[in-house]
N, C-alpha and C positions, 0 to 999 in steps of 0.2 A: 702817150708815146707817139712818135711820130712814125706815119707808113712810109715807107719805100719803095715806089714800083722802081722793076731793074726790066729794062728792054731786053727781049729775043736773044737778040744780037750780043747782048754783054754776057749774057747768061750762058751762052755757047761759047763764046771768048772764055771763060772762067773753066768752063768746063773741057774745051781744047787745051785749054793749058795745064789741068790736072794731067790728063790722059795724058799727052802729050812731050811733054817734058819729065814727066815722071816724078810730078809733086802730087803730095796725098791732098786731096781736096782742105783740110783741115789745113793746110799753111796755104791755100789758095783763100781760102774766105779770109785767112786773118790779114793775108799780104794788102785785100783790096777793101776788107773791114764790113763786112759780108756774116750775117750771122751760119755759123756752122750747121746748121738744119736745114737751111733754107737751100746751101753749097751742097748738100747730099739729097736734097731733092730734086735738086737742077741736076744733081749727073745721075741718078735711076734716071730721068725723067727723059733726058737731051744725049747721055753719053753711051759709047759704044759699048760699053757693059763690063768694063776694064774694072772701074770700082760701084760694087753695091748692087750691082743690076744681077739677081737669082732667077735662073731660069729652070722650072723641073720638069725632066722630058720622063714619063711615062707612058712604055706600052698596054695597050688596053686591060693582060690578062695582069700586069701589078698591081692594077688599085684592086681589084676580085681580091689577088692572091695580100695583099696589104690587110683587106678587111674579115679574108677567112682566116688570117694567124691571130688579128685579134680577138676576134670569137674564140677561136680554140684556145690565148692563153686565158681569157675570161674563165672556160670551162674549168683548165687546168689550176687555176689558181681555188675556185669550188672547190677542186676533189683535195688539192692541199689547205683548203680552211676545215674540209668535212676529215680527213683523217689528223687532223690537230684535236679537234674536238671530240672523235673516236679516241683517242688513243690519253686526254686527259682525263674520260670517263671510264678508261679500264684502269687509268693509276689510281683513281680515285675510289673505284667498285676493289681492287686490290687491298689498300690503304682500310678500307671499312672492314674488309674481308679477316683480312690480318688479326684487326680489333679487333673482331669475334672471338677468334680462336686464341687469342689472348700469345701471341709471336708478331715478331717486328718483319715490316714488307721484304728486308733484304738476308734474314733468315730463313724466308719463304721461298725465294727467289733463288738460291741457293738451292734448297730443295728441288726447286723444281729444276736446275741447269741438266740438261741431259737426257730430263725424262716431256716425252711428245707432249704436245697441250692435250689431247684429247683424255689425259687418266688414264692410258693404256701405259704397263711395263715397255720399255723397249725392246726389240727382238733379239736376238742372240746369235750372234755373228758366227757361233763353228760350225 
């Protein structure tokens, strides 16, 4: 394939005239036959920052406070894997439980609506 060097000078010309006139660099490369990667390297590279040019302005305490929220939902996502995993070992400790006593988990469950986890009667409200 053959290379193409494009002077300074045309490459600014291409690129004043996106900005400029208010055509999207993609009908700028194709008017002048200009590979389209090469037209949005030229205007990051050369243009006023109209198209493609990202600029991210951060004060000092956001990237701190950027990389302390990621730690913490690190943590928080931990304590929601670890109470997944609690909580399929008590349907699961239930489920067995059940089997023993020879009654199904949501006749149990039943049973128990109302009354505290701890096996204590509830108190009496007069």
């Amino acid at each position: 394939m053959k290379t193409i060097r494009y002077s300074r000078g045309f490459k600014i010309q291409l690129v004043r005239e996106a900005e400029e006139e208010g055509m999207c660099p993609w009908r700028v490369s194709r008017k002048y036959r200009v590979s389209p990667s090469s037209m949005m390297r030229w205007v990051r590279e050369l243009g006023s920052g109209k198209h493609g040019k990202v600029i991210r302005v951060q004060r000092a305490g956001e990237v701190n406070e950027v990389s302390r929220l990621r730690r913490e939902l690190r943590s928080v996502k931990e304590a929601l894997a670890d109470a997944h995993v609690a909580l399929a070992v008590e349907k699961a400790y239930v489920a067995l439980a059940c089997e023993q006593m020879g009654q199904s988990p949501e006749a149990w469950r039943k049973k128990q609506d109302g009354r505290p986890r701890n096996g204590q009667p509830k108190p009496n409200r007069s």
